[in-house]
C-alpha positions as CSV (number, residue, x, y, z in Angstrom):
1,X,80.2,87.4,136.2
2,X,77.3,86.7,137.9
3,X,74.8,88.4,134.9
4,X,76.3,86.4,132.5
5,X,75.9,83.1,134.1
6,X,71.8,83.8,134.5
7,X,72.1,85.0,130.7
8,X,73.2,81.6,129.8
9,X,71.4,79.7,132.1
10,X,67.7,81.4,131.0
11,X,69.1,81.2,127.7
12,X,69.7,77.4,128.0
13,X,66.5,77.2,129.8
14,X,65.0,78.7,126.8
15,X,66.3,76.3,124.8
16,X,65.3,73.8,125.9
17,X,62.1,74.7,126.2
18,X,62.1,75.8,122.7
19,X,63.3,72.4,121.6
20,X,60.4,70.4,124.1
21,X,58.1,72.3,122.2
22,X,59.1,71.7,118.9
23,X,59.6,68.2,119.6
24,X,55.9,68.0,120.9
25,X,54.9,69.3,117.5
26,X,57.2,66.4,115.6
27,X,55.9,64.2,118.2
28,X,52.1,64.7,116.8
29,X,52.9,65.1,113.4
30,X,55.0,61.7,113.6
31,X,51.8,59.8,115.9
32,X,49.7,61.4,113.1
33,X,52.3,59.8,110.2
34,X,52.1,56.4,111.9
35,X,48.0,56.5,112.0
36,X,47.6,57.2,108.5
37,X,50.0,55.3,107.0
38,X,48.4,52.0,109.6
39,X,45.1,52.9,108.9
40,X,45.4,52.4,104.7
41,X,46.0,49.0,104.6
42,X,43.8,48.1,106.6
43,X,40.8,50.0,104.9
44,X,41.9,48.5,101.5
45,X,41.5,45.7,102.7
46,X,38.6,45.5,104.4
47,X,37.0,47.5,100.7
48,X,38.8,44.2,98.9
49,X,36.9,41.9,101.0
50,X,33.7,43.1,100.7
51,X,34.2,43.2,96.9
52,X,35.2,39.6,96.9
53,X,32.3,38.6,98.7
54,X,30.3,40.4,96.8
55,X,31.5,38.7,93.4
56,X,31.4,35.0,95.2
57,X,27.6,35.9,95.9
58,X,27.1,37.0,93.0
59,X,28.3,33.7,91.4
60,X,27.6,31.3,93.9
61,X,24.5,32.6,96.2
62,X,23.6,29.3,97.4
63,X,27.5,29.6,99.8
64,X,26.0,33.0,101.3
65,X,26.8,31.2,105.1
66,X,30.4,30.6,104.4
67,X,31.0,33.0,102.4
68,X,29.4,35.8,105.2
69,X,31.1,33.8,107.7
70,X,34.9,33.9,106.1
71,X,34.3,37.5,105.2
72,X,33.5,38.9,108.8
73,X,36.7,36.7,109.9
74,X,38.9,38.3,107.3
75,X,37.7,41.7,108.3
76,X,38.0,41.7,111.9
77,X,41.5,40.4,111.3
78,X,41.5,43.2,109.0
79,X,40.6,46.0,111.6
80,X,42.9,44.3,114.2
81,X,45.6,45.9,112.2
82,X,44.2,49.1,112.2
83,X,43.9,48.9,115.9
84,X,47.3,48.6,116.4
85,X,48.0,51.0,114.3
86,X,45.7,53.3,116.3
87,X,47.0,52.0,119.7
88,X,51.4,52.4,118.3
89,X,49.7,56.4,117.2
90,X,48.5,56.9,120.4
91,X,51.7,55.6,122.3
92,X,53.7,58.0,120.1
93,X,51.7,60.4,121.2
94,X,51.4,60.6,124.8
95,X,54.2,58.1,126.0
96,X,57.5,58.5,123.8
């Protein structure tokens, strides 16, 4: 009686650590998901911006000062979001 209860308890114990293990592995691949997927947004954007600018200087270079100014506004707000992203990636990773 006694050999079969330390079979099932190392085989539970290797279970579980099986299934810690492979839930590390999901755990990265799902922080990994989350960065990506925050991080295209935010870099379309910011390539969006700079082609906007770049058209309202081309057509109106005498607005360079508020058009620079708005842009740089729009793409810190921009990369804020890709912070996040970054900062919910790395809380996957390490905390949940």
């Amino acid at each position: 009686m006694l050999g079969l209860e330390s079979v099932i308890t190392t085989g539970a114990t290797l279970a579980a650590e099986a299934e810690a293990a492979a839930g590390g592995d999901m755990k990265l691949l799902a922080a990994g998901i989350a960065a990506g997927a925050g991080m295209i947004g935010p870099g379309i954007g910011v390539g969006m911006i700079g082609a906007g600018a770049m058209n309202a200087l081309g057509r109106n270079p005498e607005a360079r000062g508020a058009i620079l100014t708005n842009m740089i506004l729009a793409i810190a707000f921009a990369e804020a979001v890709g912070i996040y992203a970054l900062i919910m990636a790395i809380l996957l990773a390490l905390v949940v």
